[in-house]
ZAMARGU-4260 file (C-alpha; in steps of 0.2 Angstrom, whole numbers, plus 5000, padded with zeros to 4 digits):
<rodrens>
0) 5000/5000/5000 | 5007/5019/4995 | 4997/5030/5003 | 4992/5027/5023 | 4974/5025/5032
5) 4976/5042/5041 | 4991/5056/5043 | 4992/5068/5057 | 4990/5085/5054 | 5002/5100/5057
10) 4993/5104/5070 | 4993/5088/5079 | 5009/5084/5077 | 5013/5101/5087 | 5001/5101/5101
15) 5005/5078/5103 | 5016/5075/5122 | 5030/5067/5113 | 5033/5082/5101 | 5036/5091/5116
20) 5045/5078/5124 | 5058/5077/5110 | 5061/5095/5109 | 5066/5095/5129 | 5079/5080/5123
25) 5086/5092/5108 | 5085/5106/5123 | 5095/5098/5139 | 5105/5085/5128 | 5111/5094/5113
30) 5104/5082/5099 | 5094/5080/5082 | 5078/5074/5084 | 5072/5076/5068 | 5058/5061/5071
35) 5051/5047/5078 | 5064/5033/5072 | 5077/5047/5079 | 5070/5047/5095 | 5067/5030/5096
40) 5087/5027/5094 | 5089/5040/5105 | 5079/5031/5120 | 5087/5016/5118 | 5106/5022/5115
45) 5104/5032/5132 | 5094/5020/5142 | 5099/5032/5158 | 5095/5049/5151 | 5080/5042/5141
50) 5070/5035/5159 | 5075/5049/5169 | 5068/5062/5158 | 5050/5050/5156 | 5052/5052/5177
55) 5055/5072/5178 | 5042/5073/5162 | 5028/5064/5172 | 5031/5073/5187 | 5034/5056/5196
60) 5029/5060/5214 | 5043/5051/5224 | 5063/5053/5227 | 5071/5045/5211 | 5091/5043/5219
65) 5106/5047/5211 | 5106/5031/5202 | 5094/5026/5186 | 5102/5009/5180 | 5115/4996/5187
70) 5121/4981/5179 | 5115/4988/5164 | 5123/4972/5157 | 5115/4959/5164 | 5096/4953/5158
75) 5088/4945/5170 | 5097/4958/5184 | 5099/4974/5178 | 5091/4987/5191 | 5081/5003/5185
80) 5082/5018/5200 | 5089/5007/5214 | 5088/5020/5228 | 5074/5028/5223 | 5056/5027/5232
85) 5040/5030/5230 | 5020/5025/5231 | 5011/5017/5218 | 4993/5023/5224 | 5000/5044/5228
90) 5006/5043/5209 | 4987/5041/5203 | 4979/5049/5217 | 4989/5064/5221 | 4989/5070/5202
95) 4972/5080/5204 | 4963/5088/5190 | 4958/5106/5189 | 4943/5103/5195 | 4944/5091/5211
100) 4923/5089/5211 | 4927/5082/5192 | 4927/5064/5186 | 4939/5053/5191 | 4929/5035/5186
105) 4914/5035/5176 | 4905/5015/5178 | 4891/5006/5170 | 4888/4988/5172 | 4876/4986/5154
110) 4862/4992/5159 | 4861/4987/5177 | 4872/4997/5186 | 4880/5016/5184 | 4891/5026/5197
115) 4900/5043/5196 | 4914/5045/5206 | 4925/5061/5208 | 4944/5064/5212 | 4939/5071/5231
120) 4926/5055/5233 | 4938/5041/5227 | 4953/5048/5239 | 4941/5050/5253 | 4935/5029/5250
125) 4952/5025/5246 | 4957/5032/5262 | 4945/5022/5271 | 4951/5007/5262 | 4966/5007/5267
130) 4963/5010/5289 | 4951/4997/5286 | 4967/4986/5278 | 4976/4993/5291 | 4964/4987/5304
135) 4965/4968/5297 | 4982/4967/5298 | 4989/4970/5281 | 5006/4975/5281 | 5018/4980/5266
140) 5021/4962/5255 | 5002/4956/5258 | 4995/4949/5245 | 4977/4955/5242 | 4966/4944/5229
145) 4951/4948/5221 | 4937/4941/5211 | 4929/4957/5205 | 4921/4966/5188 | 4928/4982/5182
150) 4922/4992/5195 | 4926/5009/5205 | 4927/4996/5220 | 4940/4986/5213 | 4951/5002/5209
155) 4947/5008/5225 | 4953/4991/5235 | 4968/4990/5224 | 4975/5007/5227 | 4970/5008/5247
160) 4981/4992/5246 | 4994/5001/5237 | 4996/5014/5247 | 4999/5003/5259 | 5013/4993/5251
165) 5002/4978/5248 | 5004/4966/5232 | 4986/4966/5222 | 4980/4952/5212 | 4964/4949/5204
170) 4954/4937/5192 | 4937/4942/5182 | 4921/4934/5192 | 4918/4921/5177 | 4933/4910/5182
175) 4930/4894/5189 | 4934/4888/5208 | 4950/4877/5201 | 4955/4891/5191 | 4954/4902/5205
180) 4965/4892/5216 | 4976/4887/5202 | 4982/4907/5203 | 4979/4913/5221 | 4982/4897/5230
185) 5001/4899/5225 | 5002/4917/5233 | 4994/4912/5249 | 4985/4930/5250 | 4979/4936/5267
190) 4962/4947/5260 | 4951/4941/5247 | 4940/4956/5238 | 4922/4947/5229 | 4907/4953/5224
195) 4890/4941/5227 | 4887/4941/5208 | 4890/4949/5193 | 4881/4954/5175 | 4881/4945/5159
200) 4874/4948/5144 | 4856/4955/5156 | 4860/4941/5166 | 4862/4939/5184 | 4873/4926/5190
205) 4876/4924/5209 | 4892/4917/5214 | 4893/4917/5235 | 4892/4901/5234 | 4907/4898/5223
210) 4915/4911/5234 | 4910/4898/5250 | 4919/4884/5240 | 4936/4894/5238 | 4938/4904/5255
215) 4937/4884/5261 | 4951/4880/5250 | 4963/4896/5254 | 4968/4894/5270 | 4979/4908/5273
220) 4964/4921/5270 | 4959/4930/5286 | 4947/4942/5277 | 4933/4942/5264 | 4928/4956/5259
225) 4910/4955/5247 | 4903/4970/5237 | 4885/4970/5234 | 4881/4971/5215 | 4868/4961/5209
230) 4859/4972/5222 | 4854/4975/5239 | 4868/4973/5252 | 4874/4957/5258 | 4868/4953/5277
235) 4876/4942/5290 | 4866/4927/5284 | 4873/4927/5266 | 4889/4931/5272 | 4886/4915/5285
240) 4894/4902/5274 | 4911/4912/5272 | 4924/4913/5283 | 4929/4929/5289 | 4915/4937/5278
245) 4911/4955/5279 | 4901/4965/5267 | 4910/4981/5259 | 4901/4993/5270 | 4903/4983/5288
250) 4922/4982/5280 | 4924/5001/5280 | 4911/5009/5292 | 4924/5010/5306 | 4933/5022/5297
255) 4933/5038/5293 | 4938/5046/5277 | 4952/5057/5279 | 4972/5057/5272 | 4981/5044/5265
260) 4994/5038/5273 | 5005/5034/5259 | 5020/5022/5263 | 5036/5026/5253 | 5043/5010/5245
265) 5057/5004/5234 | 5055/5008/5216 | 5054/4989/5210 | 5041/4984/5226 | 5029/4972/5221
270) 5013/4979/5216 | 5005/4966/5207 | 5005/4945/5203 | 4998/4943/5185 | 4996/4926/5178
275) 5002/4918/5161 | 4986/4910/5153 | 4989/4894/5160 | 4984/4882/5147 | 4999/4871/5146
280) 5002/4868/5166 | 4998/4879/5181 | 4999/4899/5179 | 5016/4907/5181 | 5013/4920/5195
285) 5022/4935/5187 | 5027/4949/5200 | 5027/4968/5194 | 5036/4980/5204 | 5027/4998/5206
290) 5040/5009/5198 | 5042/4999/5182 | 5024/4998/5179 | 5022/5016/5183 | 5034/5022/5174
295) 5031/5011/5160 | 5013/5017/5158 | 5015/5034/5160 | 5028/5036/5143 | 5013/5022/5135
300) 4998/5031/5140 | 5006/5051/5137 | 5019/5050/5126 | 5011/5034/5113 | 4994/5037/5119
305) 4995/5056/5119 | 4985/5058/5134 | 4982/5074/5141 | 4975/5079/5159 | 4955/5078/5160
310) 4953/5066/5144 | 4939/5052/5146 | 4949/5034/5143 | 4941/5019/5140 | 4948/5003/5137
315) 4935/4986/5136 | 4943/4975/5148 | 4940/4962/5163 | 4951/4963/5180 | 4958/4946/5174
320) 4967/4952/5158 | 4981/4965/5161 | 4972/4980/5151 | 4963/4983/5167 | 4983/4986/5176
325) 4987/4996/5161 | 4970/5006/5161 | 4969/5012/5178 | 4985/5020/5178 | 4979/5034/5167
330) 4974/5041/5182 | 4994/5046/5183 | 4991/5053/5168 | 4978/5067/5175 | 4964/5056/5164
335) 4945/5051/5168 | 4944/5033/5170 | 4927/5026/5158 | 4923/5010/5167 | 4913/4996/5159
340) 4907/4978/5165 | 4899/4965/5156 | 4893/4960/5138 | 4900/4972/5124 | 4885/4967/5114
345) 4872/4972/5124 | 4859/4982/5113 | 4867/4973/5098 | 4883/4980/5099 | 4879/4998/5103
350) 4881/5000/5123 | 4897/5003/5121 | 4896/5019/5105 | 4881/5026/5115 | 4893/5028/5132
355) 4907/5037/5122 | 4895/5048/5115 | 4887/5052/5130 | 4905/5053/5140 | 4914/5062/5128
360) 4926/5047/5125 | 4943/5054/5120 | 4952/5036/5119 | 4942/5020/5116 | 4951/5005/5119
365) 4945/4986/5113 | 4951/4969/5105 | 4955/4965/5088 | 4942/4951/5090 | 4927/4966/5096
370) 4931/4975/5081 | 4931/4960/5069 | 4915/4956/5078 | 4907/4974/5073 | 4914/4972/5056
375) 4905/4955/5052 | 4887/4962/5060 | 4889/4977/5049 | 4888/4990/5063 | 4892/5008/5057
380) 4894/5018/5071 | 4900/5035/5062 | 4881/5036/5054 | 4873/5037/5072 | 4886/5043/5083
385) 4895/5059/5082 | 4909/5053/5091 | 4917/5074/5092 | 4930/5069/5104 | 4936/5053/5100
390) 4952/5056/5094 | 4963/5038/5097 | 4958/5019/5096 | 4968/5008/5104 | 4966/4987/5098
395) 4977/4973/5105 | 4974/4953/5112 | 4980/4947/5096 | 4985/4954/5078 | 4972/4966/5069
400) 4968/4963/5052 | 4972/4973/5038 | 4955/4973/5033 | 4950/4977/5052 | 4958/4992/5051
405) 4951/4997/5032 | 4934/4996/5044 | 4939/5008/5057 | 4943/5022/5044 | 4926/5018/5034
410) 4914/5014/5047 | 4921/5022/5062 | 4929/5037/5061 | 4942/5041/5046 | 4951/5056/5056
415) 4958/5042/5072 | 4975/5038/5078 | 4970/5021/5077 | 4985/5011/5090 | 4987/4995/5085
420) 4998/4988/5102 | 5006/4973/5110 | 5015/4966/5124 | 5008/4956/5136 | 5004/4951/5152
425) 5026/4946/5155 | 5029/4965/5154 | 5012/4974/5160 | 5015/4984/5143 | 5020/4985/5127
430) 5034/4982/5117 | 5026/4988/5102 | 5013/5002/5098 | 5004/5019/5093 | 5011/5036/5088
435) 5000/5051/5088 | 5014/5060/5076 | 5015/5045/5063 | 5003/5039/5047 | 4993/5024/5052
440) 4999/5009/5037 | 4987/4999/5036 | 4989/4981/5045 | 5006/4988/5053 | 5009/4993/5073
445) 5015/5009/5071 | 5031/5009/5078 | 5042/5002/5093 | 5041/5008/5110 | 5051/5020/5117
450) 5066/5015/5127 | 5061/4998/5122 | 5076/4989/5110 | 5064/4976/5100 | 5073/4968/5086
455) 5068/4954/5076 | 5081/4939/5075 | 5082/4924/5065 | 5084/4907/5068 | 5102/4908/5071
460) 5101/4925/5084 | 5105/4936/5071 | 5094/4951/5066 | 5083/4949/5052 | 5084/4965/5040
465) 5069/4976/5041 | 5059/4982/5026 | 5062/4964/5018 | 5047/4954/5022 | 5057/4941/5031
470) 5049/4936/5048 | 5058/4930/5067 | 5056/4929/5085 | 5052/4948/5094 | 5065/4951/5104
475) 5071/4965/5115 | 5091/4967/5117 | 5093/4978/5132 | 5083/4979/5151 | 5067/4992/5153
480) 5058/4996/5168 | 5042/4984/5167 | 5054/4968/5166 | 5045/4958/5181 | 5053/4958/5198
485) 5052/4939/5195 | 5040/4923/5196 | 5032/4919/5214 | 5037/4904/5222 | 5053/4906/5211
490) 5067/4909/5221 | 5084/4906/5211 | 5077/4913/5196 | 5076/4898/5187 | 5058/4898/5180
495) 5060/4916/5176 | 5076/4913/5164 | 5070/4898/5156 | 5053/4908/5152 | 5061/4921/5140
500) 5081/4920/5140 | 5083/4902/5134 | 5083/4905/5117 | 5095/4920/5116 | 5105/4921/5132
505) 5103/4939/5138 | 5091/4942/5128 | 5071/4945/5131 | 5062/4932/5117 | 5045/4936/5117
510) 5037/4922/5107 | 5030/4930/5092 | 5032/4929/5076 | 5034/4947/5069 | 5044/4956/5055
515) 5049/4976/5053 | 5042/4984/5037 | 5049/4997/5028 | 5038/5012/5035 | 5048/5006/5054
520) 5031/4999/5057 | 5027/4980/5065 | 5016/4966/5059 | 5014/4953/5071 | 5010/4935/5063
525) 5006/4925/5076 | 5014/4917/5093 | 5030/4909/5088 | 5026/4893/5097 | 5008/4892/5088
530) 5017/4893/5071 | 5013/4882/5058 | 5032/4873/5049 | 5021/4863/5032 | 5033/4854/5023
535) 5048/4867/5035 | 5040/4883/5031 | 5037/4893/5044 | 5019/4902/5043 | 5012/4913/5055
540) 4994/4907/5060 | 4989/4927/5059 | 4989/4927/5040 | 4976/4911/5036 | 4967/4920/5050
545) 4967/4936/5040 | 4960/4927/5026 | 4948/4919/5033 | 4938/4932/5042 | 4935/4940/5026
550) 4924/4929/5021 | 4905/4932/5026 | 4900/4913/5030 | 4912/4913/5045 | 4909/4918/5063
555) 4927/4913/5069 | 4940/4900/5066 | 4956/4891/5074 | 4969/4883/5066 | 4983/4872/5070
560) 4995/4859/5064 | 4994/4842/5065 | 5008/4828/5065 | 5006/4820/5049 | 5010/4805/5046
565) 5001/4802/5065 | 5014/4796/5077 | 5030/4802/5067 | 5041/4816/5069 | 5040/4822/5052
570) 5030/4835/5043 | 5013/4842/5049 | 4997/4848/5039 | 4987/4862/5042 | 4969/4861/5048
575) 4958/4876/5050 | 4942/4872/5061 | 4928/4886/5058 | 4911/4892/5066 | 4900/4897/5053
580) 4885/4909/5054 | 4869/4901/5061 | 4860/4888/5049 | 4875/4886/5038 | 4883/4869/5034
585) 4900/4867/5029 | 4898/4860/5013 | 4911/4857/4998 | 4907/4872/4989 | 4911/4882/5004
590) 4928/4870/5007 | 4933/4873/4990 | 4928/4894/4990 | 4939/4895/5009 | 4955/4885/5002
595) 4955/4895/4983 | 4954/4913/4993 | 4969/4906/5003 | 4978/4902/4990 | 4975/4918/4980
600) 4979/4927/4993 | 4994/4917/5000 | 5004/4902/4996 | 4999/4885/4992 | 5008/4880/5008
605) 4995/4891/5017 | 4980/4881/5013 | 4972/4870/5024 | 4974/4850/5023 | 4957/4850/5031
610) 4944/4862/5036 | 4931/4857/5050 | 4915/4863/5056 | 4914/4866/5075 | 4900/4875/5085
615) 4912/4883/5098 | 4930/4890/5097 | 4939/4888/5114 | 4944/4906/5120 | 4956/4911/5136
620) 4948/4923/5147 | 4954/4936/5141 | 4947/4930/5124 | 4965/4924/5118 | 4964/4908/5105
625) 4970/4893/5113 | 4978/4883/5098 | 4991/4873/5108 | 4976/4867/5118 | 4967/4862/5102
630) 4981/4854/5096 | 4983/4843/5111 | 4967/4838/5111 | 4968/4832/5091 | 4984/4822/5097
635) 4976/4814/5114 | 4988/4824/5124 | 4981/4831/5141 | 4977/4850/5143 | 4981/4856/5159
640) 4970/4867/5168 | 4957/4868/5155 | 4948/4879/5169 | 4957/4895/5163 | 4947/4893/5148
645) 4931/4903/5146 | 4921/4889/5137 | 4931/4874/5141 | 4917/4862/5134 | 4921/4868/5117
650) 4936/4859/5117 | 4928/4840/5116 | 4923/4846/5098 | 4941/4845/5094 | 4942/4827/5101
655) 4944/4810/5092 | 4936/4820/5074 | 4938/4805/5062 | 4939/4817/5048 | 4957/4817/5055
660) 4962/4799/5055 | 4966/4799/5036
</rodrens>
């Protein structure tokens, strides 16, 4: 493509955060920084200078030392700000808008539930959540878990925690009791934050007695705190079954609001345990120190994100899926927090287009999957929204399609900074991202991430030229801030090295399969470890899925590859399993039309051996697909912990299929 989606004006270009940014660099260093790419090598050729100057630009409340990196040389160990300290919790709180009586969270549950919570009212309830943590016996190093929607109360126990130097975790209310134990029952946490229920799709589902089941099962937990939601508050006789129970009112009525007592703490201090998706074994529990992830977040959200004080961010996310870290900490940022819970498909898909309108959205945040969904139901939200101050789209969770991003511009909005991003769950971030100052190519991730040194490597650990089309493992050569603090329960480190240094020793291997295009933009293809090797070519499962969601007839699909010859270690065959639209038969005709637009659009190698009807695809909770789960299943090898799959029922469609016995 010659001509991009979408090109900043002048006057965007002037007015974005990192334009200014850069010009302090040219400024107090004495550089050229006639661009992006020339910033970019700037920030990672002066690793030092680079994060010190994203500390003084923030405005980091805290004492950053003398020191910004030690053992800059070793990864795993490097240390970013090693005497420096400060709270997590004070850096989101303390930032206050011109108008303290203003917004600081905005909530609806579909269309059950709505709250409006300013700056003053969510310090004044933080305050009281953290005497009340203070009262149980939480101490600095506590792990606090929670089972909670995207709710003010979740922030609000998450950051009276932090305040106090406590470690938050939390899952979304749909995971089941195994997979619940599965993640907190390795952190041993001393408070559990629930709610009695939760909204889905106008559903109520209660879940106390789910809640029963686990509290019996964690034995370290000394209190539960419950929040009423489905409504009504919960009283001592629904709370009877739960030990140590205590609804969120009784939890906080001794104590008065008043302010924070904020401890000052290490820069890399645990703040929070996220989990790896846990399909293949039990969750690694990944620890996140506070500085990293503040840091991290406030170059992400001002300096990629352009996000200015008193602008309305949304992002479509569950407490269980790392968006929700990365979302709250645009309070750091001086921004209103848009909070939503439950179905986006409520109203048939316009719940979430009528709340920007109506909150004057500035930056919507979704999956590549949502919008792929509103592409294939045909919803055009620029001909019945106005959408005035929507002005940046962010997409992530897995690889947005080239033709996704032809609907943004048609359907949505045509003058967007549409943020393609990626990273993960490891770093709490991104490696790669958005660019208020760049075109938007379509299918490409804008750029690499500031102070982030992402290469591309071959087989052989050498960098794979960029511009070329070639394709290799995502890399990063040198440490960042958001490295985790390490795996729980990992003590000599071991786990955390084999994890992502294996491969290139002193090297972060990310595991996906990506190339640099000529523009300095990123196209990510697929994991690495889900790629498909037919006949020893490696193909990226990204680019059959590309091809297929163009096609009308199809809802979804997965696709793997199979051991072929069964029971030889040899070649494999690729075999694309889709879910059609309701009362539609995979048929020959429809075989024969899905392999020929493959192939036109593609290589013969990228056409599918087989291709299979199923009902269901199997999805993570945080709506990943799960193809090395599928492809157990097609081989007869176990899955473990199938329970942190949202629809783990769909994977016994994927099981002895004879159609794959010849």
């Amino acid at each position: 493509m010659q001509t991009p989606l979408w090109t900043p004006t002048p006057k965007r270009i002037a007015e974005a955060n990192v334009t200014a940014f850069a010009r302090g660099i040219e400024a107090r260093h004495r550089v050229a920084i006639p661009d992006y790419d020339a910033l970019w090598r700037w920030s990672v050729d002066h690793s030092e200078a680079f994060w010190r100057e994203v500390w003084d630009d923030a405005g980091v409340i805290g004492t950053p030392g003398s020191r910004v990196l030690v053992d800059a040389d070793r990864m795993p160990g490097a240390r970013f700000f090693p005497d420096a300290t400060l709270n997590f919790a004070e850096n989101l709180l303390e930032r206050r808008a011109p108008d303290d009586a203003g917004d600081a969270l905005v909530f609806r549950g579909e269309d059950k539930a709505r709250a409006r919570v300013s700056h003053a009212e969510l310090r004044a309830s933080v305050s009281r959540v953290a005497r009340a943590l203070d009262a149980a016996g939480v101490k600095a190093g506590d792990r606090i878990a929670a089972i909670v929607p995207n709710m003010p109360e979740a922030l609000m126990a998450m950051l009276g925690g932090a305040a106090r130097g406590a470690i938050w975790s939390s899952c979304s209310p749909d995971f089941g009791v195994q997979g619940v134990l599965d993640r907190f029952g390795q952190i041993e946490p001393k408070v559990l934050v629930t709610v009695d229920g939760y909204w889905y799709n106008g559903r109520a589902i209660p879940m106390l007695d789910k809640v029963s089941e686990i509290v019996g099962r964690l034995p370290t937990l000394e209190r539960v705190v419950v929040i009423p939601y489905l409504g009504g508050e919960a009283g001592p006789g629904d709370l009877a079954a739960i030990r140590g129970g205590v609804a969120w009112e009784g939890f906080l009525a001794p104590h008065a609001a008043g302010a924070i007592d904020y401890v000052e703490l290490p820069f890399s201090h645990p703040l929070y345990i996220l989990y790896s998706s846990g399909t293949t074994g039990v969750p690694k529990c990944i620890v996140h120190g506070a500085g990293g992830t503040l840091l991290q977040h406030l170059k992400e959200h001002r300096l990629h994100g352009d996000l200015k004080r008193g602008d309305r961010l949304f992002y479509y996310t569950t407490c269980g899926w790392m968006m929700w870290n990365w979302l709250v900490s645009g309070l750091a940022a001086g921004a209103t927090l848009l909070l939503y819970d439950g179905s986006p498909f409520v109203r048939a898909g316009r719940m979430l287009w009528d709340y920007a309108d109506e909150e004057r959205m500035t930056h919507f945040g979704t999956s590549a999957k949502y919008i792929d969904a509103l592409k294939k139901v045909a919803l055009v939200p620029r001909k019945d929204y106005v959408l005035a101050t929507l002005r940046t789209m962010f997409s992530t969770g897995s690889p947005l399609a080239p033709e996704s991003f032809d609907y943004v511009y048609q359907c949505v909005k045509d003058d967007l900074a549409l943020a393609s991003i990626s990273g993960g769950t490891d770093i709490v971030s991104c490696f790669v991202l958005g660019n208020p100052t760049m075109p938007v190519w379509r299918g490409e991730i804008q750029c690499r991430g500031l102070g982030m040194a992402v290469d591309v490597f071959d087989e052989e650990g050498m960098p794979v030229p960029p511009g070329k089309g070639l394709r290799g493992e995502l890399v990063c050569t040198r440490p960042f801030p958001s490295m985790p603090v390490g795996f729980w329960n990992d003590q000599d480190g071991a786990k955390y090295r084999a994890a992502y240094f294996e491969r290139f020793p002193g090297v972060w291997c990310h595991g996906d399969y990506t190339e640099i295009t000529a523009h300095g933009g990123v196209v990510i293809h697929g994991r690495s470890d889900a790629t498909l090797n037919p006949g020893g070519v490696r193909i990226g499962t990204a680019e059959i899925y590309r091809q297929v969601e163009q096609l009308d007839e199809i809802v979804e699909s997965i696709v793997i590859g199979q051991d072929w010859p069964p029971g030889e270690v040899g070649d494999v065959r690729v075999v694309l399993f889709v879910k059609l639209r309701d009362g539609l038969v995979l048929d020959a005709a429809l075989i024969d039309r899905i392999q020929k637009h493959i192939r036109a659009n593609t290589t013969p190698r990228h056409v599918p051996a087989k291709i299979l009807q199923v009902t269901d695809i199997p999805r993570t909770k945080s709506n990943k697909l799960v193809e090395l789960a599928v492809r157990n299943v097609v081989h007869g090898l176990p899955v473990r912990n199938a329970d942190a799959l949202a629809n783990p029922e769909a994977l016994e469609q994927f099981r002895d299929r004879a159609e794959l016995k010849s």
